[in-house]
N, C-alpha and C positions, 0 to 999 in steps of 0.2 A: 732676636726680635720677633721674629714667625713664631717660637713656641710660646711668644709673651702674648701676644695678641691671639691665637689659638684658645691659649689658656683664657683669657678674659670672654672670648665668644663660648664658654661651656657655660650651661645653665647649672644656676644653683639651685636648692632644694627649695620646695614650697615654702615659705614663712623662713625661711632664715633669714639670720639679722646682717646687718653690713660688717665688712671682713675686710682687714689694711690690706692693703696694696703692698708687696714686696717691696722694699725699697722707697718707699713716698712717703708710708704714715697716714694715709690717708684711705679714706674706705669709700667700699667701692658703693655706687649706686643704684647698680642696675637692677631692675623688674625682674621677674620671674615672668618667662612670654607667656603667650596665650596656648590654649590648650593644642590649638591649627600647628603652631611652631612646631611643639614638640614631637608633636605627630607626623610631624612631613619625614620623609625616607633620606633625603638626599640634600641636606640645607644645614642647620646648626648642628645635627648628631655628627652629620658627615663633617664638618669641620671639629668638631672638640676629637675625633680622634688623631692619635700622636702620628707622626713620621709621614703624611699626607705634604705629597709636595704639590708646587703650582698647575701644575697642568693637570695632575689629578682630580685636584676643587675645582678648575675652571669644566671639567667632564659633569662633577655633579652639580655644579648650577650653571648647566647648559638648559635654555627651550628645547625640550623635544619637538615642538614645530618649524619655527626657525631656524635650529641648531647655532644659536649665539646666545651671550650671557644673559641672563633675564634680565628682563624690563618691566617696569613699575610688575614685579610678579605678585599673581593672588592663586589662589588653594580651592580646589576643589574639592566635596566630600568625600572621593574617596581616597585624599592624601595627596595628589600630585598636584605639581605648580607649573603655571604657563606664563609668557607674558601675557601683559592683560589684553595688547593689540593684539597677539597673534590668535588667543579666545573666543575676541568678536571676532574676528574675521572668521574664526572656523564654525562660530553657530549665527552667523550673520544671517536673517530674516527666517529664524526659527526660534519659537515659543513653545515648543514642547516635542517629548521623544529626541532629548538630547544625549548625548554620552562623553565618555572623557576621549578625545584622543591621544590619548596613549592606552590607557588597558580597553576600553571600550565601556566602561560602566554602564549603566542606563541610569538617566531622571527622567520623569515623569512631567517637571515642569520645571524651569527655566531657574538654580540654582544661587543664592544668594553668592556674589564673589566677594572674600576682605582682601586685602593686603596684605601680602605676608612683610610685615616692616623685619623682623629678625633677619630673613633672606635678602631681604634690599637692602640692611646694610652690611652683609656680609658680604652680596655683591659689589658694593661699592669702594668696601675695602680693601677686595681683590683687583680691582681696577687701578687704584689710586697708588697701591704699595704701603708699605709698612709705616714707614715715618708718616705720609699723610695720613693714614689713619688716627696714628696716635697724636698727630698734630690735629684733626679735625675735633678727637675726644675730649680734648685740653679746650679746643674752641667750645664747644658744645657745654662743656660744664662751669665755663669761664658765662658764659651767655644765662646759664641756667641760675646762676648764684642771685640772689635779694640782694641788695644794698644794705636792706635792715637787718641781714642776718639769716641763717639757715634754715630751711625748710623742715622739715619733722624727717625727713630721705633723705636729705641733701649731708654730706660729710663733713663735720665742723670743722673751724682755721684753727688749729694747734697754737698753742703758746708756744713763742720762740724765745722763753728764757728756762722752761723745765720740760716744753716737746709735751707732755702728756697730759693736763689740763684745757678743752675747751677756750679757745680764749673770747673774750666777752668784748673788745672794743681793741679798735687798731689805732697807733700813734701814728700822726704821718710825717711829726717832726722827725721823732726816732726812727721813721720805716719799721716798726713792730708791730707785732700781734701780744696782748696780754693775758692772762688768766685774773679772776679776781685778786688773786693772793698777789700777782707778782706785778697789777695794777694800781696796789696801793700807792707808793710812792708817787704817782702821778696827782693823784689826788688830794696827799695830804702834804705835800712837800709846797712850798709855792717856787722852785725853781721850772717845776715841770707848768705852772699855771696855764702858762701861752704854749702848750704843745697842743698842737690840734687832734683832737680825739673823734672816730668815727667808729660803726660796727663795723665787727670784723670782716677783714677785707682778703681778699687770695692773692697771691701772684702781685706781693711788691715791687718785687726786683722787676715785674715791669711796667710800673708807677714812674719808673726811674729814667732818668736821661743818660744812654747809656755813653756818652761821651762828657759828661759833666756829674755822673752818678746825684741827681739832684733830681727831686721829684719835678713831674710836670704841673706845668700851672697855668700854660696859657696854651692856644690854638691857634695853628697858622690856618687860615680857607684858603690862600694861595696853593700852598705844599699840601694839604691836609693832614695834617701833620701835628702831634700833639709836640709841646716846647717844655723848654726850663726857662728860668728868670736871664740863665746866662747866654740861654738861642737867643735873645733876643737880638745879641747886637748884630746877625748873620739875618736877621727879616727886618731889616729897618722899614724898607719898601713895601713889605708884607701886612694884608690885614690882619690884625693878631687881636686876640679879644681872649678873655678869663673862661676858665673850662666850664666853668656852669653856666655861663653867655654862651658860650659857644652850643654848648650842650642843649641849654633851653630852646636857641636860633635852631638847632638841628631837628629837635622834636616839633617845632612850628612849622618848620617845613618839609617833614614826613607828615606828619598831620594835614597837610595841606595839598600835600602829593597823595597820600592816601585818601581824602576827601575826594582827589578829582582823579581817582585810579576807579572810583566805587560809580562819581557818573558817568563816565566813559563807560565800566562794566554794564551799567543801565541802558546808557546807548548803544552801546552793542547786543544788550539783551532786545531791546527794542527793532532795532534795527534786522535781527536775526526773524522778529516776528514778523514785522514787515514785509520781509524777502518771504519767509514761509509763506507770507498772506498770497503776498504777489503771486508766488510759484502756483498754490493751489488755485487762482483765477484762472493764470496761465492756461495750465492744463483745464480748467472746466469750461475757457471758450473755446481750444483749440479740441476737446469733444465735441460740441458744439456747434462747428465749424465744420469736424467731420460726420455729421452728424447729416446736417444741411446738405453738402458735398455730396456725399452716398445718395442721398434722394433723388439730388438731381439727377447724379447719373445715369440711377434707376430709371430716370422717366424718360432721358434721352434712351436708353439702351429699349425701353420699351415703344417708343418712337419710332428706333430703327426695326425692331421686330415687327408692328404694326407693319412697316411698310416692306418687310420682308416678305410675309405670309400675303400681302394685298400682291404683290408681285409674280411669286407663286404661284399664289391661285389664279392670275392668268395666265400662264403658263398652262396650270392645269384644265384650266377649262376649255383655253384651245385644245390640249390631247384628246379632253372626254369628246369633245364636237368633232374630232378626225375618228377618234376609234368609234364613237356612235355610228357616223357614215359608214365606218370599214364593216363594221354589226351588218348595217341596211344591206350593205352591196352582197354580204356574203350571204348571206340572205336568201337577196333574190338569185346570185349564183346558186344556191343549195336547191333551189324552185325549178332555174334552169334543169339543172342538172336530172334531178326527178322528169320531168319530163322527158328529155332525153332519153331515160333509162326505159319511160313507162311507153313510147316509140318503138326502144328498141324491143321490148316485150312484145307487142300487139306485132311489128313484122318477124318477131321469131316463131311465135302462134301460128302467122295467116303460112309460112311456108311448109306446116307441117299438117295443112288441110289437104285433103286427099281428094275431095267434091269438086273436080273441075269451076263448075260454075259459082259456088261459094268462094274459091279461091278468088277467081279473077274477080268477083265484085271485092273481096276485102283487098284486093291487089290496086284496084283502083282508089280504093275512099284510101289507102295509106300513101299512094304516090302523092297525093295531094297535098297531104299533111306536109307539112314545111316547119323548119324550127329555127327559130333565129341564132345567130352565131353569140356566143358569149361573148361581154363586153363590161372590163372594168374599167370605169370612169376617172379621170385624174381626182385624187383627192388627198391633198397635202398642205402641212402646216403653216398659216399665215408667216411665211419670213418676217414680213415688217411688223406686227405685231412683238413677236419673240425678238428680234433685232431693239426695240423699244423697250420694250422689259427688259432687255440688259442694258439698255443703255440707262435706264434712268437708275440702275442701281451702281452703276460706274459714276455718274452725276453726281448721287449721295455720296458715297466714299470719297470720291474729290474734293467733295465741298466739308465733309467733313474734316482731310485733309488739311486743304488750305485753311480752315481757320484753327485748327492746332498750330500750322505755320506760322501765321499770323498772329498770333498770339505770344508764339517763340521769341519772334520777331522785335514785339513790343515789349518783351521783360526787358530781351536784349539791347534794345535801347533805352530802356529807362536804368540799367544797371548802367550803360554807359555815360547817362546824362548826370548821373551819379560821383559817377567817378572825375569829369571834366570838375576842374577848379573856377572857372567862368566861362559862361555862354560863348559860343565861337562869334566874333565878328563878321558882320554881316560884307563889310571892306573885305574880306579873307575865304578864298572858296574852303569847303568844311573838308578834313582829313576823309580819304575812303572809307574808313570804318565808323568815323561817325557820323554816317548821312544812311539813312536806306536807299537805293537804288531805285530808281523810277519804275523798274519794270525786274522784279527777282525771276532769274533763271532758273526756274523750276518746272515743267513740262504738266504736272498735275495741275500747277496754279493754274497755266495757262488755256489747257483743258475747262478749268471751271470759269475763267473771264470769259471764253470762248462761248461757255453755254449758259452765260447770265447776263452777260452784259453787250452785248451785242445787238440787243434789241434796239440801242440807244446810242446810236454811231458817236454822238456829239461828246456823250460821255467815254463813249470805250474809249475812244482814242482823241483826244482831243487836240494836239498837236499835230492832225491831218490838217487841218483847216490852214492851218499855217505854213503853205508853201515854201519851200526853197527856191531860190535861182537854178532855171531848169539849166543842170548843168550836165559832165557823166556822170554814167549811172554806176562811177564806184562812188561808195559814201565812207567816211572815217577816217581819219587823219591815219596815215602811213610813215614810215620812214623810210628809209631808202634801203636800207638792211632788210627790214621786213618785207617792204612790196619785191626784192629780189626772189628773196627766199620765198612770197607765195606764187610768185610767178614760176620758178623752179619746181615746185609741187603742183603747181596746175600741167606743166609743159609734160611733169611725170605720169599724170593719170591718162594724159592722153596721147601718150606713147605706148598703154597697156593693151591688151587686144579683148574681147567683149568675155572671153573665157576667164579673165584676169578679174575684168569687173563685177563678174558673177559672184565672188565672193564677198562682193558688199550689198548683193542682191536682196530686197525689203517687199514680199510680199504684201502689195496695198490695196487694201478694199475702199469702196465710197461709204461715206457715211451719210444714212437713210436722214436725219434730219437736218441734214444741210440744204440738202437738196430742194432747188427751186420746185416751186409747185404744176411744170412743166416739163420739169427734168425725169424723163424715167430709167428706171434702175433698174437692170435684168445681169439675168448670168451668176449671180451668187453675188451681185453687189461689184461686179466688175465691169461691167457695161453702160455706159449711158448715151441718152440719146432724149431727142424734145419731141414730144409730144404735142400733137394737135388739141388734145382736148387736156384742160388741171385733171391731176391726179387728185384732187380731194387728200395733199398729205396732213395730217393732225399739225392744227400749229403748233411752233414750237420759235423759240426765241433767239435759235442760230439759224435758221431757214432764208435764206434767201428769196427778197422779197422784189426784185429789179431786175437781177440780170441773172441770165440762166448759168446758173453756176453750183457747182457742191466740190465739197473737200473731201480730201481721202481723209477715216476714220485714224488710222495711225500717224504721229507727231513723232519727230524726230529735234531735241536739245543737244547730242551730242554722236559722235563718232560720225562714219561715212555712212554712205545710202545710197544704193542707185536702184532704178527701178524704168521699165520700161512702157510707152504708152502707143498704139495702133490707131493712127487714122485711117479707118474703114472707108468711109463717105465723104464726098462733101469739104474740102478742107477751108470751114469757115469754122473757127477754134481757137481755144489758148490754152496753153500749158505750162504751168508755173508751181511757184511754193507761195505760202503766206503766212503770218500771224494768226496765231490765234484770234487775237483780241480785233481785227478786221470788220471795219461796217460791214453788213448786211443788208442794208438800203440805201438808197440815194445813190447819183452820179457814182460818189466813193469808192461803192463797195464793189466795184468792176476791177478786174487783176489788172494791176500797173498800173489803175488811175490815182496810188495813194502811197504812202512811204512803207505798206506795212507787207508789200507783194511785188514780186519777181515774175515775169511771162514772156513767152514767145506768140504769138499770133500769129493765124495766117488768114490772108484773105484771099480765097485763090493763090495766085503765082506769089501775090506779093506776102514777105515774112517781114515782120518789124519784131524787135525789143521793147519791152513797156516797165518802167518803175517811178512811181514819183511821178506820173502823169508825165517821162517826158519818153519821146518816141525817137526810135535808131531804126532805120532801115536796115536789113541786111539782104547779102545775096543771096539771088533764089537755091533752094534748095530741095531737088526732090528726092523723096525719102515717103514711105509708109510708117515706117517706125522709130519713134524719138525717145531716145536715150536721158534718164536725167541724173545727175551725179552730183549730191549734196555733202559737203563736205562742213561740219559744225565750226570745228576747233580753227578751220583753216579760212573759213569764211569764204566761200564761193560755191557757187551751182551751176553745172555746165549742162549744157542741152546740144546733144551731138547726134546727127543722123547712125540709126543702127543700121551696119550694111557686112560685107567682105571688111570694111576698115572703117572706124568710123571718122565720119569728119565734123567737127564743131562747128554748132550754127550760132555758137555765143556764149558768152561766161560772164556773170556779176560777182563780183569782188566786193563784199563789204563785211561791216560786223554785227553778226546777229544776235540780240539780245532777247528772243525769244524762243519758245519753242516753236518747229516750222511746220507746215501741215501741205502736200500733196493739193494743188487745187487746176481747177478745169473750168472752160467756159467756154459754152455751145453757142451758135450763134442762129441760127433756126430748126426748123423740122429738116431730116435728113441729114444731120451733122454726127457722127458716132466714135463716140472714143472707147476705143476699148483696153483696161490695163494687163499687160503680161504679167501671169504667174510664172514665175523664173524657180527655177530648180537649184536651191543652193546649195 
């Protein structure tokens, strides 16, 4: 069967005519391929030769790109075949200077591709095996045949009573095929009258019911199934209808199926444009878009540069105002100095006069001369000035910050509102993550409420106003597990000795615009103390406006801190943490008058606790130097006399939901606090 079908895949000669079939009587059909076929290396040549087994044909109609059997394969000019996908894929989004992959040919421009149909069905016959092939052939010519009779190519139905004449019309009573000659009897006899006569027809025997050998006549659509007269009594239940009903019902509805196979293809034609339309908008607003985008950012980024180089430049123009004076001073030192020399000349002169009385007159007019001592005057760079130009560029960045944050913030809750199937119940407190936080733990945020919003107690914090029941001064609900376990971590730090606590030690400066406009600030921003007369400080919208008070520059959200403070003077003071977000005027804004601030005070002898406006006496305690120990994660701040040992003058316990900031409050002239720089 392999050399049979071998042999049928060889091409025959140009213009030869059709030639029987071994064994059939029947001649063959086939085309003479196209010139591509014959020309390919590895396709119909390679099969018509003898003794080629399976696995050898499946080598020559292997893709050289894919390395598997070709698919829908097409030919390129200079002979080789690919599959057609594995082609685009390999000159996917090129139009010219293409080549073949496998020898590398060049084109010049993008190569007409056909079909090699000879190769695709030789592949297909390698796939299927032998019998289907030659079952498909049978189908294929069965399908190809006219009703009315042979095509001028097609192979004519033989007479089945002399085999060698053409036959011109088939009986279907007799199941035969006729020739003119051997037709007659039909014609002229009237026994034959009622034989039903059609053109000739192929393949009777399977006309026939092969279990009743009786032509078919009718159609089951149950079974699909063609019948005899004698199926019928096995479909009684079945709808059965005459083959030409049946037939014509089948052509009505492929016809009808192919009608709406053609608007469906339209719809989807259309639909295809559609999408393409949509896509190209797509992409021409989301240019567009980026387009806009890019702009703005430009103009922010040239925003931030403006006010780079404005920044800068004071910077720079306080140096040129120090170096100009350092110019002046050297100056008039280089003047000094000349005369000095032009001194020392005129008594090196008068001692090498020889003239008694010349002498002693120049001896006299130069004792006289007198020269003043050289004297360079302090002359150094406005601290608060420069301290202000960085702070306002620390401002920017924050606030820059926080509204990226912000912004974070608000996708992230609209993805989540998103996501919820119905609005939360107003009856139902809302899950932790689907509510924002009243006040986010974030240390920059709180830096920038600190310096914008504080101008406006009523807003910063609004929930001042709204006292609690002055109760103690822990706040937040505990459990008993928990308040153990902070009490066992408080009992720990202050078992530690002051070399122990050094290693949480937070070098803390004042920060120059907090500070009341009587508070003055010496020693590198580590000293304060009040002033008789305002300092004329530049307003500014964290500045305390009441009570003489300023925060340390450094904020602390998380880990430990300790840091130490000196009462010099005077002990009329308070020393505490606070909220950023903290009035700055009115009654409020005094440490311990509000919920947003922790303090010790002292007045003289007497030392109280202040939070929440409510007041804890404690015992006296004298001490120079107070220890403060902030502890984020664990929620408490202790303030312990520094000495040989320290001893605790008090500890708040609660939970902080903000970032904490170093804060002070002086209480007249003569009050001085000063913070240690600790060596960590």
């Amino acid at each position: 069967m392999e050399g049979s079908r071998l042999s049928r895949l060889s091409l025959p000669a140009p213009g030869a005519g059709p030639s029987p079939e071994a064994g059939t009587g029947r001649v063959s059909s086939r085309k003479a391929p196209s010139p591509v076929s014959v020309a390919e290396p590895g396709a119909a040549g390679a099969m018509a030769a003898p003794g080629r087994g399976p696995s050898e044909l499946e080598e020559e109609l292997t893709c050289s790109i894919c390395l598997c059997l070709f698919s829908s394969p097409v030919t390129v000019p200079c002979g080789h075949n690919f599959c057609s996908a594995c082609l685009e894929l390999c000159w996917a989004g090129l139009s010219e200077n293409l080549s073949c992959p496998q020898c590398r040919a060049a084109f010049p421009s993008r190569p007409p591709l056909h079909k090699n149909t000879v190769l695709c069905r030789v592949v297909e016959q390698l796939r299927d095996g032998p019998g289907a092939a030659a079952e498909e052939e049978k189908e294929e010519e069965e399908e190809a045949a006219a009703p009315g009779g042979c095509g001028p190519e097609e192979a004519p139905v033989w007479c089945d009573s002399c085999l060698r004449a053409p036959a011109v019309q088939t009986c279907l009573t007799c199941t035969a095929s006729f020739c003119p000659e051997h037709l007659r009897p039909h014609r002229d006899s009237p026994a034959f009258r009622d034989h039903q006569l059609r053109a000739p027809l192929r393949h009777l025997h399977r006309r026939k019911c092969p279990q009743h050998c009786k032509l078919f006549e009718f159609f089951c659509g149950q079974h699909a199934a063609s019948i005899c007269s004698l199926c019928l009594l096995g479909h009684k239940q079945c709808h059965i209808s005459p083959l030409q009903d049946a037939k014509a019902n089948a052509e009505s509805a492929l016809k009808k199926k192919l009608l709406e196979l053609h608007n469906q293809g339209e719809r989807a034609a259309r639909a295809m444009n559609t999408v393409k339309t949509s896509q190209s908008q797509v992409a021409e607003t989301a240019s567009r878009k980026k387009d806009l985008i890019r702009n703005e950012f430009s103009e922010i980024k040239a925003l931030i540069e403006e006010k780079e180089n404005q920044t800068l430049k004071v910077i720079a123009d306080e140096e040129k105002r120090v170096c100009n004076r350092f110019d002046y001073i050297y100056s008039v030192l280089g003047s000094k100095k000349n005369e000095i020399q032009s001194l020392r000349d005129q008594i090196e002169t008068a001692l090498t006069e020889a003239d008694d009385v010349l002498f002693l007159k120049r001896a006299a007019t130069l004792q006289q001369t007198s020269v003043k001592e050289a004297f360079v005057p302090v002359n150094e760079m406005d601290q608060n000035l420069i301290h202000s130009a960085f702070q306002s560029a620390i401002n920017l960045k924050e606030t820059v910050r926080l509204s990226v944050t912000q912004l974070k913030e608000k996708c992230a809750e609209a993805n989540l509102t998103l996501v919820k199937t119905k609005p939360p119940s107003a009856a139902f407190p809302s899950k932790p993550g689907g509510k924002k936080p009243p006040e986010p733990h974030h240390p920059h945020k709180e830096k920038t409420h600190h310096q914008t919003q504080a101008a406006s107690p009523a807003v910063a914090n609004p929930k001042e106003k709204k006292k609690t029941i002055k109760a103690a001064p822990t706040t937040g609900p505990q459990n008993a597990a928990t308040a153990a376990a902070t009490k066992e971590l408080i009992q720990s730090f202050l078992k530690k000795s002051r070399e122990e606590l050094l290693q949480y030690a937070a070098n803390v400066t004042l920060d120059y615009n907090t500070a009341h406009n009587k508070v003055l600030l010496s020693e590198r921003y580590t000293r304060m103390s009040v002033s008789d007369t305002p300092m004329n400080y530049n307003p500014h919208p964290q500045r305390f406006t009441d009570c003489f008070q300023v925060l340390g520059f450094q904020y602390f959200k998380r880990g430990i801190h300790y840091w130490e403070v000196e009462l010099q003077q005077n002990n009329f003071c308070g020393i505490g943490i606070c909220y950023g977000s903290m009035a700055r005027q009115g009654p409020e804004s005094r440490l311990g008058r509000n919920s947003s601030s922790w303090c010790i005070e002292w007045f003289n002898s007497k030392i109280s606790s202040w939070h929440n406006d409510v007041e804890k006496c404690l015992p006296s305690v004298k001490a120079t130097k107070i220890g403060v120990l902030l502890h984020c994660e664990g929620g408490f701040v202790i303030f312990m006399a520094v000495g040989e040992k320290h001893n605790l003058i008090y500890k708040f316990k609660t939970h902080f939901t903000e970032a904490l900031y170093p804060a002070f409050w002086l209480f007249s002239s003569g009050t001085v606090l000063s913070l240690c720089q600790l060596n960590q």
